[in-house]
N, CA and C of each residue as an Amber inpcrd file, in Angstrom:
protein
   711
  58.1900000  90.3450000  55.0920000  57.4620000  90.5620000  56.3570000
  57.5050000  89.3190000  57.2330000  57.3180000  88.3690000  56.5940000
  57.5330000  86.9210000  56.9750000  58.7800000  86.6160000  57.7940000
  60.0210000  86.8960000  57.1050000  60.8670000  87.0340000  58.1060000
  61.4250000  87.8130000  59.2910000  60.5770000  89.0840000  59.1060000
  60.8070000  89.9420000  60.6900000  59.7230000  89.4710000  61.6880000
  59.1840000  88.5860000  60.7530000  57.6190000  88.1120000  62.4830000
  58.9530000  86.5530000  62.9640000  59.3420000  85.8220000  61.6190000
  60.2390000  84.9420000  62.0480000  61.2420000  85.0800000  63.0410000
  62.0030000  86.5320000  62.8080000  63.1020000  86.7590000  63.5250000
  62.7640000  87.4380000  65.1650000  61.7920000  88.1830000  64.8580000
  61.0870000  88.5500000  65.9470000  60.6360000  87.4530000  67.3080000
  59.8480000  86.0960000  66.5910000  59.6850000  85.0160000  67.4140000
  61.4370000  84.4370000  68.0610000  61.8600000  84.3670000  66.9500000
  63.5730000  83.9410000  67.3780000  63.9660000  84.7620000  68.7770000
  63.9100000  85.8210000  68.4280000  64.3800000  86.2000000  69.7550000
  63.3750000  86.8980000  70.5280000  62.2370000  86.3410000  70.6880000
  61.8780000  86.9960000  72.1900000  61.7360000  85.1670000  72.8040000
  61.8830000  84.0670000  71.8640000  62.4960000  82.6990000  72.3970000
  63.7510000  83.0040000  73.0190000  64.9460000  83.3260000  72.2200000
  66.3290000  83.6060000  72.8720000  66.2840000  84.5150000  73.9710000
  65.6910000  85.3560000  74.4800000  65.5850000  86.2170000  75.5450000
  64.8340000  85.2750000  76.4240000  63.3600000  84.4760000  76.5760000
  63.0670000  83.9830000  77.1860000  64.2020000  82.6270000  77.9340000
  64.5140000  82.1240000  76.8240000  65.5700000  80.8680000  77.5000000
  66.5710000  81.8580000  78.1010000  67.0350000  82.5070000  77.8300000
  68.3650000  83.3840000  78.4470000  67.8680000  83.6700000  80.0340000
  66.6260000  84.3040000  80.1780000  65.6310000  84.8150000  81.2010000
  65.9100000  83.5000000  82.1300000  65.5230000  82.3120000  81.7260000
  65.2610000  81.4090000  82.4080000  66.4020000  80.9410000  83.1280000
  67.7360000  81.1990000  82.0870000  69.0400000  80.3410000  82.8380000
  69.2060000  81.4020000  83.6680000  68.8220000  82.4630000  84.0780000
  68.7990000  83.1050000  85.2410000  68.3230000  82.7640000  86.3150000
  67.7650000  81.8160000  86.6030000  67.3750000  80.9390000  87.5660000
  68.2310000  80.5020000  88.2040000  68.0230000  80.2840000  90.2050000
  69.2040000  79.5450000  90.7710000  67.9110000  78.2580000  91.1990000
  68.0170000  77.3380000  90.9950000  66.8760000  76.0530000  91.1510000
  67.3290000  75.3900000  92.3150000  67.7410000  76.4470000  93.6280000
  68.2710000  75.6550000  95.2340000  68.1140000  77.0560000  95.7840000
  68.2970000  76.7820000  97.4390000  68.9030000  77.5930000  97.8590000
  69.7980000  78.3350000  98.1190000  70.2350000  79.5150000  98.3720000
  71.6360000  79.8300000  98.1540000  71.9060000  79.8530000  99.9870000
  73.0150000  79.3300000 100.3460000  73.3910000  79.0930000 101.3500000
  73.9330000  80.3550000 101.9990000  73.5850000  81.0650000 102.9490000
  74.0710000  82.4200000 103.6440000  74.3550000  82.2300000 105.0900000
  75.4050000  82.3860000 105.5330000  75.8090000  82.2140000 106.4860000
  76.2480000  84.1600000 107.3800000  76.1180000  84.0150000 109.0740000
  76.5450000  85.1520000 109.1490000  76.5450000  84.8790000 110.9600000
  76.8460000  86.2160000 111.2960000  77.2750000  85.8940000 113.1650000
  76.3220000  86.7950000 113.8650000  76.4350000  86.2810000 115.3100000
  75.1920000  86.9480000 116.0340000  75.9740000  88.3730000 116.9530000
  75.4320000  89.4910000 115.9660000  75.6850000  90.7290000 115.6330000
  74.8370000  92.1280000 115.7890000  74.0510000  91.9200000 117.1930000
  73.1020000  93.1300000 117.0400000  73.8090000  94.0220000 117.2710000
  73.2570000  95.3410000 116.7390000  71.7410000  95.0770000 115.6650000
  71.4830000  94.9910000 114.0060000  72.8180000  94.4460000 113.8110000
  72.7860000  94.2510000 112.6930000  72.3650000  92.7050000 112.3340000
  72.6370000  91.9360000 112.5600000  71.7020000  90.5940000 112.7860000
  71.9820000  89.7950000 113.8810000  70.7610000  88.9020000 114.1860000
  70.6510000  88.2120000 115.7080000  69.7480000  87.4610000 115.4620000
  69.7840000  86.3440000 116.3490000  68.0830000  85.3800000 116.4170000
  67.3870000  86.0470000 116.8210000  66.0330000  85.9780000 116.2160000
  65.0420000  86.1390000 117.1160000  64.0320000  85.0410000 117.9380000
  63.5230000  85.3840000 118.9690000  62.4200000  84.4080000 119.4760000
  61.9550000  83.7770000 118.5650000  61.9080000  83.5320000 117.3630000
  60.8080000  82.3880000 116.5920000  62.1370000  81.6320000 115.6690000
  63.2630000  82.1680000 116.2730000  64.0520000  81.3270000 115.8510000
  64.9140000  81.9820000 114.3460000  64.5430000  82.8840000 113.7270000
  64.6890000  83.3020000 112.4940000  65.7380000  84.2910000 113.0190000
  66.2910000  84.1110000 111.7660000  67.5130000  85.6140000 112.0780000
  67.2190000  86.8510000 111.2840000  67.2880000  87.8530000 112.3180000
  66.4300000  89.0410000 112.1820000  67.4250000  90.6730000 111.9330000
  67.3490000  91.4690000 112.1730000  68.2620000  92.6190000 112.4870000
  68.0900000  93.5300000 111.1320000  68.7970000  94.7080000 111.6180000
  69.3160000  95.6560000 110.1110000  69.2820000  95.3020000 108.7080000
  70.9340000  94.5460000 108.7840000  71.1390000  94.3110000 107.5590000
  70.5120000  92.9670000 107.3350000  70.0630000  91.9800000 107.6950000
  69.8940000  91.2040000 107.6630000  68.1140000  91.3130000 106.9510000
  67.6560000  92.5680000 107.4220000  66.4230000  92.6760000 106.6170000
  66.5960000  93.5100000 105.1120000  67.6530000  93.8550000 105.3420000
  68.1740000  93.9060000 103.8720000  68.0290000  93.3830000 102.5630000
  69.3490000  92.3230000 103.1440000  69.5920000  91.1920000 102.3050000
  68.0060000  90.8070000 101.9210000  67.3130000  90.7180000 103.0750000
  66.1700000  89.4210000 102.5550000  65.2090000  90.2150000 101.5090000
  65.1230000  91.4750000 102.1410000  64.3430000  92.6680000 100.7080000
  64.7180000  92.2890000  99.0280000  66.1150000  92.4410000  99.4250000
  66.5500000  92.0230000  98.2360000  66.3360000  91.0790000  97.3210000
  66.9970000  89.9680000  98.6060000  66.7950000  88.3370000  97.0250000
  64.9840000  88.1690000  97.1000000  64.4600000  88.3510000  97.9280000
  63.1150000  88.4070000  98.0340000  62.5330000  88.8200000  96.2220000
  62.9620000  90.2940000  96.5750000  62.4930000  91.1740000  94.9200000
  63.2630000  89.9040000  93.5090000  64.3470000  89.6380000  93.6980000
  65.0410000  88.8910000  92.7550000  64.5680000  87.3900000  93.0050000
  63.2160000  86.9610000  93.6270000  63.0390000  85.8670000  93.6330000
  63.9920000  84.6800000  93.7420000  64.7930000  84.9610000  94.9970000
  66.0150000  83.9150000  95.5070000  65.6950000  83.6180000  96.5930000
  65.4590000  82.1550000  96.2840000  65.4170000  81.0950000  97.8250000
  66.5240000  81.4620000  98.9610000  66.6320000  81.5710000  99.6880000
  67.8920000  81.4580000 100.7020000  67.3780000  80.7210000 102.0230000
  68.8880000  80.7860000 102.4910000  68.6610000  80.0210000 104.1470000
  69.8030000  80.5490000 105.1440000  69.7250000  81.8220000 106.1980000
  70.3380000  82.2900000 106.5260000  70.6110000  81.7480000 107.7620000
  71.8690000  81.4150000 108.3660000  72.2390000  80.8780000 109.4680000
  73.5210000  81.4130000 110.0540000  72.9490000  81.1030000 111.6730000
  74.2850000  82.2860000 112.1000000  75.5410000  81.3940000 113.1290000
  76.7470000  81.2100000 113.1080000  77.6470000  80.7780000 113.0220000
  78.8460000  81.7320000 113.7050000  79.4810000  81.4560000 114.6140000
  80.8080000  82.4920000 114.7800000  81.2080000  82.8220000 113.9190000
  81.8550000  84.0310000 113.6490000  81.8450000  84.6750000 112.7180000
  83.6570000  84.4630000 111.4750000  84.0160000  83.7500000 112.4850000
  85.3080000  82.8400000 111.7210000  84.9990000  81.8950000 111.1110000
  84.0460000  80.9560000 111.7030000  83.4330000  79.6370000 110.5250000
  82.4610000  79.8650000 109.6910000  81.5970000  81.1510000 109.7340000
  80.8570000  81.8010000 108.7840000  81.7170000  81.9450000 107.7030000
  82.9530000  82.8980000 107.2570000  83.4040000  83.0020000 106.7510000
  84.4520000  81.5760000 106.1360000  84.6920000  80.7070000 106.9500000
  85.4450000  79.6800000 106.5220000  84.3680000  78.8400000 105.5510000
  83.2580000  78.6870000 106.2790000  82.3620000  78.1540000 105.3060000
  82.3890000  78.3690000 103.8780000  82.0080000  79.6690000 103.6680000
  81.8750000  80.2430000 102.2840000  83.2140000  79.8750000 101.9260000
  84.7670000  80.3090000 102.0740000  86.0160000  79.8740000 101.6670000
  86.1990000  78.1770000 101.2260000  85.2270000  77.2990000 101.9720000
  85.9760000  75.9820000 101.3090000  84.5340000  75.4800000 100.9350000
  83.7380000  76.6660000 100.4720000  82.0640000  76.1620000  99.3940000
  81.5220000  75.0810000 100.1670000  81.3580000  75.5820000 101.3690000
  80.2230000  74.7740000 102.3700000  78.9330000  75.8780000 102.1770000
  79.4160000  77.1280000 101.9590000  78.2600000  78.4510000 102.0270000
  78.6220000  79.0020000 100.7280000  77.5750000  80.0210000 100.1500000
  77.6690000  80.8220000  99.0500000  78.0210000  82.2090000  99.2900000
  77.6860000  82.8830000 100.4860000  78.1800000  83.9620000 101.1170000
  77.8220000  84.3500000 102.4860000  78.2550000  85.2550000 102.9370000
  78.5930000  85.8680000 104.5740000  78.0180000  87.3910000 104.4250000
  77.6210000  87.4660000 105.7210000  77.3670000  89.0160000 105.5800000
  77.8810000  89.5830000 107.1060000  77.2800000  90.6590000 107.6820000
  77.9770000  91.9350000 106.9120000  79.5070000  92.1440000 107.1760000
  80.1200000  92.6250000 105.8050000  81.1840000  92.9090000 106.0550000
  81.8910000  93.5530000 105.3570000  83.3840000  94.3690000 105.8870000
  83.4100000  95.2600000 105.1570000  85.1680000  94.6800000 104.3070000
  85.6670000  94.9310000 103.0240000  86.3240000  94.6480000 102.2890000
  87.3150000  94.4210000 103.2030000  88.2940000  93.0790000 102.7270000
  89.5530000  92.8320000 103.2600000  90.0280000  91.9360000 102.0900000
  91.5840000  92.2400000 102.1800000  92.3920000  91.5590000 100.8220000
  92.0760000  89.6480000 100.8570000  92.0610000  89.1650000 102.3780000
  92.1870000  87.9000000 102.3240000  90.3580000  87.6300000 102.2040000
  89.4120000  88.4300000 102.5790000  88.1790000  87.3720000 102.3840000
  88.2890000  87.6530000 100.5280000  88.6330000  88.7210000 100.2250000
  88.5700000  88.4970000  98.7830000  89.5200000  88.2280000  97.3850000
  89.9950000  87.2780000  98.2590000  91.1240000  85.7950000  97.3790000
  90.2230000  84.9060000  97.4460000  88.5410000  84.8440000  97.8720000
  87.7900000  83.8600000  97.5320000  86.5050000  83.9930000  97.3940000
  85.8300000  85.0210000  97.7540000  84.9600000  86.1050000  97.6540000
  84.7810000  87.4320000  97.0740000  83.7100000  87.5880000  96.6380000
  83.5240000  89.1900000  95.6920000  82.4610000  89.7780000  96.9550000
  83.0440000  90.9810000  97.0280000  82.0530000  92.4600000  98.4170000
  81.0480000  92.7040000  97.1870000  80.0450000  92.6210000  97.4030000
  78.4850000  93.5310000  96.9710000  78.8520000  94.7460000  97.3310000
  78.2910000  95.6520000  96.6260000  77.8050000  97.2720000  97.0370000
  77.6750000  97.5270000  98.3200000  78.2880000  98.3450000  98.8560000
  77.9170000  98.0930000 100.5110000  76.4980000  99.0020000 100.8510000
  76.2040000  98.5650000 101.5940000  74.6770000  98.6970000 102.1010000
  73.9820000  99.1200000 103.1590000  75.2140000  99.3510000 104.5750000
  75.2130000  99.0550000 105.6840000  76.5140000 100.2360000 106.3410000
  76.0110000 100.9520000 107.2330000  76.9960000 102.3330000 107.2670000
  77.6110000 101.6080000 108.7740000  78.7730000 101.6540000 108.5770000
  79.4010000 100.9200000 109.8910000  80.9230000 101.8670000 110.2700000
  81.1920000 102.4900000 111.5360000  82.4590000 103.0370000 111.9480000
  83.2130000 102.3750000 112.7010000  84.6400000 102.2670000 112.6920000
  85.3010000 101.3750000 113.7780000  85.6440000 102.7470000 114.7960000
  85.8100000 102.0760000 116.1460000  85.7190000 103.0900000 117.1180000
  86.5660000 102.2730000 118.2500000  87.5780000 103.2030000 118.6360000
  88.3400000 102.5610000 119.5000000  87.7700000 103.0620000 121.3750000
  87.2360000 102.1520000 121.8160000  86.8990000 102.5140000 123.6440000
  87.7750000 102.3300000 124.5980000  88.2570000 103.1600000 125.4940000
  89.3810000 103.3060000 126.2030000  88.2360000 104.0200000 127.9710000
  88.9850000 103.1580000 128.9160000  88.6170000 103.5460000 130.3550000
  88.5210000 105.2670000 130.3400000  87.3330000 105.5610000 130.6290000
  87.1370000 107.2580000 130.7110000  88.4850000 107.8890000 131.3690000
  89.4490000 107.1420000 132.5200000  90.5400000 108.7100000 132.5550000
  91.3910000 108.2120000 131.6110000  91.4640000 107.8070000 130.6950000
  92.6210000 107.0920000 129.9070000  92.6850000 108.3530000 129.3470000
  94.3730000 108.9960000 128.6340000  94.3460000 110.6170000 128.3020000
  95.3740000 109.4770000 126.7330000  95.0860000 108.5910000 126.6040000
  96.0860000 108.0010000 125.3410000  95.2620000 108.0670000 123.7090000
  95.9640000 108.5320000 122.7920000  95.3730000 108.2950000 121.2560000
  95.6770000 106.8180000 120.7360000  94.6770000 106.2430000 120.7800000
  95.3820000 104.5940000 120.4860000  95.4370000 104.9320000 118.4470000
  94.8200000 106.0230000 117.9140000  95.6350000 106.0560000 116.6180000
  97.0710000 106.9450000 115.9520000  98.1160000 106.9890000 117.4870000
  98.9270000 107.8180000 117.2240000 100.2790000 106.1540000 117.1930000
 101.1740000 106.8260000 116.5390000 101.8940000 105.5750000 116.5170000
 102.6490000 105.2500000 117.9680000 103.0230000 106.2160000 118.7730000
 103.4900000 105.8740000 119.7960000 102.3570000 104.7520000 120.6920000
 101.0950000 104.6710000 120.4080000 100.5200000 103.6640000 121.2800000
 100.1230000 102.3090000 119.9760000 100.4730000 103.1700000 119.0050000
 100.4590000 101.1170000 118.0860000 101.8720000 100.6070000 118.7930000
 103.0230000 101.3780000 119.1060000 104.0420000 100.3060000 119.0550000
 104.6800000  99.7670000 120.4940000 103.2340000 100.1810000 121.4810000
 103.6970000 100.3580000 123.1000000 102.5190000 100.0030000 123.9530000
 101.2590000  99.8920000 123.4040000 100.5870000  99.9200000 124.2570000
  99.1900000  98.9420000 123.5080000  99.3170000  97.5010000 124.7950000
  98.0630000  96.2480000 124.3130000  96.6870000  96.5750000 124.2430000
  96.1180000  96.0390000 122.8660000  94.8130000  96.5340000 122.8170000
  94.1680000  94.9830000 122.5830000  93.2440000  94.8810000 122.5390000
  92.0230000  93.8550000 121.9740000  90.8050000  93.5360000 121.2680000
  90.3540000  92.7040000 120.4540000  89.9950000  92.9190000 119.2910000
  89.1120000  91.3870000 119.0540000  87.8930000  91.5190000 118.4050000
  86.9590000  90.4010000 118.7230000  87.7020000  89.4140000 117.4860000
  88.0110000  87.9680000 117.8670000  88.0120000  87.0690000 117.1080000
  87.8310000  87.2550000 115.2220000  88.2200000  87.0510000 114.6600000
  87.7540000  86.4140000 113.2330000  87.4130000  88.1710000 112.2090000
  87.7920000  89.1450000 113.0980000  86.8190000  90.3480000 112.5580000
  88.3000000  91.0860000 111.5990000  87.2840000  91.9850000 110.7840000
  88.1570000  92.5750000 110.1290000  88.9600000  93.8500000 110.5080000
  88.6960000  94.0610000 111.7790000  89.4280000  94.9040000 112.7170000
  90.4980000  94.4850000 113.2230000  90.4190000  92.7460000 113.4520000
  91.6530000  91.7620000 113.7620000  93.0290000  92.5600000 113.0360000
  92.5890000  91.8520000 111.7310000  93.1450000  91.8060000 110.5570000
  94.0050000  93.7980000 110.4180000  93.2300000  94.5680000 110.6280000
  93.5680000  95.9210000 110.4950000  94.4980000  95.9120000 111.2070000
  94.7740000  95.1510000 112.8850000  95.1290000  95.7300000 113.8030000
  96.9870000  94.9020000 113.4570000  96.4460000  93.3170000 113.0550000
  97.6020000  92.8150000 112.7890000  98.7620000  93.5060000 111.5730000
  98.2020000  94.0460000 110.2490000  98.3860000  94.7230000 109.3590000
  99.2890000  95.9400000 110.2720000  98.7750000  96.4920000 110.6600000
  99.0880000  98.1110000 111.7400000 100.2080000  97.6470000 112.5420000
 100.8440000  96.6220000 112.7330000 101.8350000  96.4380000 113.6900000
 101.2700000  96.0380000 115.4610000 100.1020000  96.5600000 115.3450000
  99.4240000  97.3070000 117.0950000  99.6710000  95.7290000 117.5880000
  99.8150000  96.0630000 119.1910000 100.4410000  94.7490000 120.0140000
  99.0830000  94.1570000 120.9650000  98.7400000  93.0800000 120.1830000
  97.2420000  92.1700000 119.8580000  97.0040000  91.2780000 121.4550000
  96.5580000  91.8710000 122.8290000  97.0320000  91.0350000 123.6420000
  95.6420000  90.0000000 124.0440000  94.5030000  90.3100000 123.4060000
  93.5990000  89.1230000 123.4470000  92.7320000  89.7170000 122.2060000
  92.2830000  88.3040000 121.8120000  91.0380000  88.4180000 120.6290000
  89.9820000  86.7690000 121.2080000  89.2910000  87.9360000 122.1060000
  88.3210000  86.9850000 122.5050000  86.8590000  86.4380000 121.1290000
  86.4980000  85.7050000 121.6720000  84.7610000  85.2360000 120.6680000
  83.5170000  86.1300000 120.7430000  83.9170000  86.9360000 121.8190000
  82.4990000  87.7500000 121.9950000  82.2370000  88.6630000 123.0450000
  81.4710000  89.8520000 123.0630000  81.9100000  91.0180000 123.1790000
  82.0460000  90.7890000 124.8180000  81.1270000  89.6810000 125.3590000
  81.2200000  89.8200000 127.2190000  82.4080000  90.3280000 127.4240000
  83.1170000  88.7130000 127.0450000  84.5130000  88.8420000 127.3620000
  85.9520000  89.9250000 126.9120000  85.3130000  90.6550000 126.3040000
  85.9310000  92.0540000 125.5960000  86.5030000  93.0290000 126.3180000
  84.9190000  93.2660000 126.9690000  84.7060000  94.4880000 127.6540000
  85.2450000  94.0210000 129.2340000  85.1760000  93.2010000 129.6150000
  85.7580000  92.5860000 130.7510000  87.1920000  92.9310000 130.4470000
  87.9540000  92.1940000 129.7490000  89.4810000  92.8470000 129.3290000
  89.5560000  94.0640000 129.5530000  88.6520000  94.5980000 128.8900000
  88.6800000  96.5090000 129.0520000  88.6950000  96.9370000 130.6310000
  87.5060000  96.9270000 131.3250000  87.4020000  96.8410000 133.0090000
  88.4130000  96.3010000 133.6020000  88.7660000  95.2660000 133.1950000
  89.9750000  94.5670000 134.4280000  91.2210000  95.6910000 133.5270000
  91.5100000  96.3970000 132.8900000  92.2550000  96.9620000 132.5610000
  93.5640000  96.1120000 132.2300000  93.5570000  94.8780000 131.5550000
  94.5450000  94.1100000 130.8210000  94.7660000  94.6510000 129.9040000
  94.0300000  95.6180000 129.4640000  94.5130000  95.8320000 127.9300000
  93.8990000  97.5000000 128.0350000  94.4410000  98.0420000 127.0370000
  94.3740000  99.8570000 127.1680000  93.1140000 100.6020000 126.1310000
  92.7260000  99.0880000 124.9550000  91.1790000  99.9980000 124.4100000
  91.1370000  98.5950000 123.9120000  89.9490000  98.8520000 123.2000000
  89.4930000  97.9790000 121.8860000  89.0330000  98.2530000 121.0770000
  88.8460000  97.5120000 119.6720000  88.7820000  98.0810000 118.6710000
  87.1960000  97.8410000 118.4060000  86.4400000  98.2670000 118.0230000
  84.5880000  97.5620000 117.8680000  84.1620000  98.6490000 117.2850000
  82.7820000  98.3500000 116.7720000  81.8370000  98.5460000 115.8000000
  80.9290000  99.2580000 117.0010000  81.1670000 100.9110000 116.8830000
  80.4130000 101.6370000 118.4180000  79.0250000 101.0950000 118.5800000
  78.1230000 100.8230000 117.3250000  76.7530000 100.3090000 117.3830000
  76.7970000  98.8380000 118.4240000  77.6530000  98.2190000 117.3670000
  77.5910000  96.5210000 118.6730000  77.6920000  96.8750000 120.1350000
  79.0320000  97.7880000 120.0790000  79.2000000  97.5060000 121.4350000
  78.3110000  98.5900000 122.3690000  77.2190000  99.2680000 121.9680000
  76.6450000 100.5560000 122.5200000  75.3890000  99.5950000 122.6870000
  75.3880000  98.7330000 121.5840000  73.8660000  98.3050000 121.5410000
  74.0990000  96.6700000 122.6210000  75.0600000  96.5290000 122.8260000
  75.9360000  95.5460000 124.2940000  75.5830000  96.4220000 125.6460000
  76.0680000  97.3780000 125.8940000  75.6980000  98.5880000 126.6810000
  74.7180000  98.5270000 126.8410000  73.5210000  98.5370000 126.8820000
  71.8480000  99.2460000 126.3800000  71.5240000  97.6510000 126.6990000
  71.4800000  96.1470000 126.2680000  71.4550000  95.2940000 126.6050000
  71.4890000  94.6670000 128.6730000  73.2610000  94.7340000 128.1540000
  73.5030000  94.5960000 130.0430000  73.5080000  95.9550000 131.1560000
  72.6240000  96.5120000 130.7780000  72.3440000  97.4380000 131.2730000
  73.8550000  98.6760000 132.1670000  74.6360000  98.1470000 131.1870000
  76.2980000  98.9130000 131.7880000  76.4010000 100.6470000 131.0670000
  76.8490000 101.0580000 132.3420000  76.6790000 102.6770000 131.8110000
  78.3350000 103.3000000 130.8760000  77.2940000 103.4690000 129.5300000
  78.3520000 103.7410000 129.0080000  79.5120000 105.1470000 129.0690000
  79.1940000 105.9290000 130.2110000  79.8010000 106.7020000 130.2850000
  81.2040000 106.6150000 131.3060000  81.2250000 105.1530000 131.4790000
  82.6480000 104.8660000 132.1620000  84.2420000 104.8890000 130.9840000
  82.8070000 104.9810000 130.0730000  84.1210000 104.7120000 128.4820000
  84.0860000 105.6800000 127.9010000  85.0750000 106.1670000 127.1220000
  85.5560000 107.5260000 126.6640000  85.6130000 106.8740000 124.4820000
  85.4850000 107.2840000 123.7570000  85.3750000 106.6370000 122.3720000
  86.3780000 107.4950000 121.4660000  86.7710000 106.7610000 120.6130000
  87.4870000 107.9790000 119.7920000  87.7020000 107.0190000 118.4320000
  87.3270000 107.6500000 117.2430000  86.8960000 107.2740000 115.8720000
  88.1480000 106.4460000 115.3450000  88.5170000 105.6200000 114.7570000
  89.6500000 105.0410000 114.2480000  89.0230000 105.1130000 112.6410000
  88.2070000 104.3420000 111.9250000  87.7970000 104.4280000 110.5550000
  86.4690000 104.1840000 109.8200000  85.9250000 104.7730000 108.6520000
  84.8030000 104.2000000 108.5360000  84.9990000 103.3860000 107.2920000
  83.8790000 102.0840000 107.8650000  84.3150000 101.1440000 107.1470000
  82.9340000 100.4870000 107.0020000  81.9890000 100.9790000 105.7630000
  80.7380000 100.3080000 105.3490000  80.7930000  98.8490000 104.7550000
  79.7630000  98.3930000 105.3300000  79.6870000  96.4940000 105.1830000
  78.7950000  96.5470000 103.8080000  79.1090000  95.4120000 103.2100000
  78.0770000  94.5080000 102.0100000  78.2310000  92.7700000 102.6430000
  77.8500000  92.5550000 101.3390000  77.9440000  91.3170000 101.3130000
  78.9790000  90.5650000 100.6160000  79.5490000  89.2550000 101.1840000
  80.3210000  88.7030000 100.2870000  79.5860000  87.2750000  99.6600000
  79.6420000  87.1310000  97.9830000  79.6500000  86.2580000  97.3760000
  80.9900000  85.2190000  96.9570000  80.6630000  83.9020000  97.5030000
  81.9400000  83.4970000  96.8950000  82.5460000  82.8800000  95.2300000
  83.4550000  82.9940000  94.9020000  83.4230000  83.1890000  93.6030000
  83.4100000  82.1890000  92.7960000  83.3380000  81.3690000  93.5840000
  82.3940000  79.7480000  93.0080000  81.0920000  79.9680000  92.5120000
  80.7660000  80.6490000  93.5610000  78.9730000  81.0720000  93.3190000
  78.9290000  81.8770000  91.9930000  79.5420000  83.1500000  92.0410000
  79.2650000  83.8610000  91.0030000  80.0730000  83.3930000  89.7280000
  81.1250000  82.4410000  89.9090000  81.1110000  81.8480000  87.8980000
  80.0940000  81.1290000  87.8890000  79.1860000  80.4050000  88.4090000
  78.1670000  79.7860000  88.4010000  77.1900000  80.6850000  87.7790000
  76.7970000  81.6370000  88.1430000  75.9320000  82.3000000  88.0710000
  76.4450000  84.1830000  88.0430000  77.2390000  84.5200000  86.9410000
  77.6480000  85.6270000  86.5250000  76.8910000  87.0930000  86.1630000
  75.5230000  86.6370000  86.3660000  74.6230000  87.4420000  85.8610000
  74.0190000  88.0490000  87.5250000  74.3270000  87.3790000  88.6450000
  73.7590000  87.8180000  90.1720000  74.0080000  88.7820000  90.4770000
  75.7750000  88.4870000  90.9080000  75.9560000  90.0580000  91.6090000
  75.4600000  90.9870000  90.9460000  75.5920000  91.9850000  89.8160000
  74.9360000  93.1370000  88.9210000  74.0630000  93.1940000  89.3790000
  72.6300000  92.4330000  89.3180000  71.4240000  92.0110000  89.2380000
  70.9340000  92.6410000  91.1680000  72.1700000  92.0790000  91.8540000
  72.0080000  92.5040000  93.4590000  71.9490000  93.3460000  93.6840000
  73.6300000  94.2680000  93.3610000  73.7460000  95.4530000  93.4710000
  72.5150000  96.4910000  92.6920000  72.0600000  95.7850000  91.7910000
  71.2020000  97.1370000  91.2820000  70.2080000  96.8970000  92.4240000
  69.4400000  96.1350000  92.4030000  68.5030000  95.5240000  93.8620000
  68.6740000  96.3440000  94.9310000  69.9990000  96.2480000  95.3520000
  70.2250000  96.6630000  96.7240000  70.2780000  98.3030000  97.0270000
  70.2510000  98.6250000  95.9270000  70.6630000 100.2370000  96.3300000
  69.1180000 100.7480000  96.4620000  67.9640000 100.2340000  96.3510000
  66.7690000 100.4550000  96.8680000  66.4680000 100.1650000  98.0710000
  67.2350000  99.4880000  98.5900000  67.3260000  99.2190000  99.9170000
  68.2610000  99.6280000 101.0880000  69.3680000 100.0030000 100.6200000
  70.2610000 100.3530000 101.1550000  70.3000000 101.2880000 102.6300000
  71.1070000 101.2040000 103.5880000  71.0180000 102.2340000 104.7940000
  71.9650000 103.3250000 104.3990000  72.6440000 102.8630000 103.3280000
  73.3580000 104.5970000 103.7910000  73.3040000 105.2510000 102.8950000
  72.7660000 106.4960000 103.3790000  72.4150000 107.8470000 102.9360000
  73.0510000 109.0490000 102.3730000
């Protein structure tokens, strides 16, 4: 009897120390871009939005320090790549962020949507307008990346959506590629009527999070631990 109270103490010790190296004893560094309404500053300075109240539900429940900061959305991601950051959000899988990063469960229901001048009568997903006709595409995004992949003929990739939609109006370019929420919830902002623009679906492409994989050999036991986390939280339905 002596030895099952012995072995018994043994391991609810070994479970407790195990428990404990589950601990991250810092902050975890999160980096991400200013993205309504999926995240944005707010007036008190904090970064606020969708997914961004997500994430914080999350490590919140898993008792994880963080410090979320928002960054163009190319040095967000460069960050995490040369372990200045631990991860980026939202975003949705691509071969090159993950040669250095692992995607979380995605969490976050996101469509790419191509906007074209209302008389425009063109399918920018038929191949005759990938191999003939200039489109544009925000900086650093994974729509870039789709569009370069696709052959399509790339004639600006501005930093941010002003200057986007301006391309679009001055008619330099024949659509663009965007996230209909950003750019609807851009619309609704500068008070521009969106019915000068005509929309037509290109792909759906739900965001998570990326961990970089520095972080997680460090700490191998997180992601799991997230993903189970996160699906209590999750937006899509």
């Amino acid at each position: 009897m002596k030895n099952y109270a012995l072995l018994a103490v043994l391991w609810i010790f070994g479970f407790s120390n195990a428990f404990s190296a589950e601990e991250i004893n810092r902050k975890i560094i999160i980096t991400t871009q200013e993205w309504a309404p999926y995240h944005f500053k707010l007036p008190s300075g904090e970064v606020g939005g969708e997914a961004t109240e997500v994430v914080k539900r999350v490590l919140d429940e898993m008792n994880i320090k963080y410090e979320i900061t928002i960054y163009p959305w190319a040095r967000a991601q460069a960050m995490v790549k040369d372990g200045e950051a631990d991860a980026f959000f939202a975003a949705s899988w691509n071969e090159e962020r993950s040669s250095y990063a692992v995607l979380s469960k995605v969490f976050v229901p996101q469509k790419w949507y191509w906007f074209l001048n209302k008389d425009s009568n063109l399918d920018p997903n038929s191949r005759e307008f990938q191999q003939s006709e200039p489109v544009a595409v925000l900086l650093g995004t994974n729509m870039q990346k789709y569009l370069r992949d696709n052959n399509y003929i790339i004639s600006g990739t501005p930093g941010d959506m002003d200057a986007l939609v301006k391309m679009l109006d001055a008619k330099r370019i024949k659509a663009v590629l965007v996230n209909d929420k950003v750019i609807e919830e851009y619309f609704a902002n500068n008070k521009i009527d969106a019915g000068k623009y005509k929309k037509i679906l290109c792909r759906d492409m739900p965001l998570g999070m990326y961990f970089s994989k520095k972080f997680l050999n460090e700490h191998k036991w997180f992601l799991d631990r997230f993903n189970n986390v996160v699906r209590k939280y999750s937006l899509i339905k």
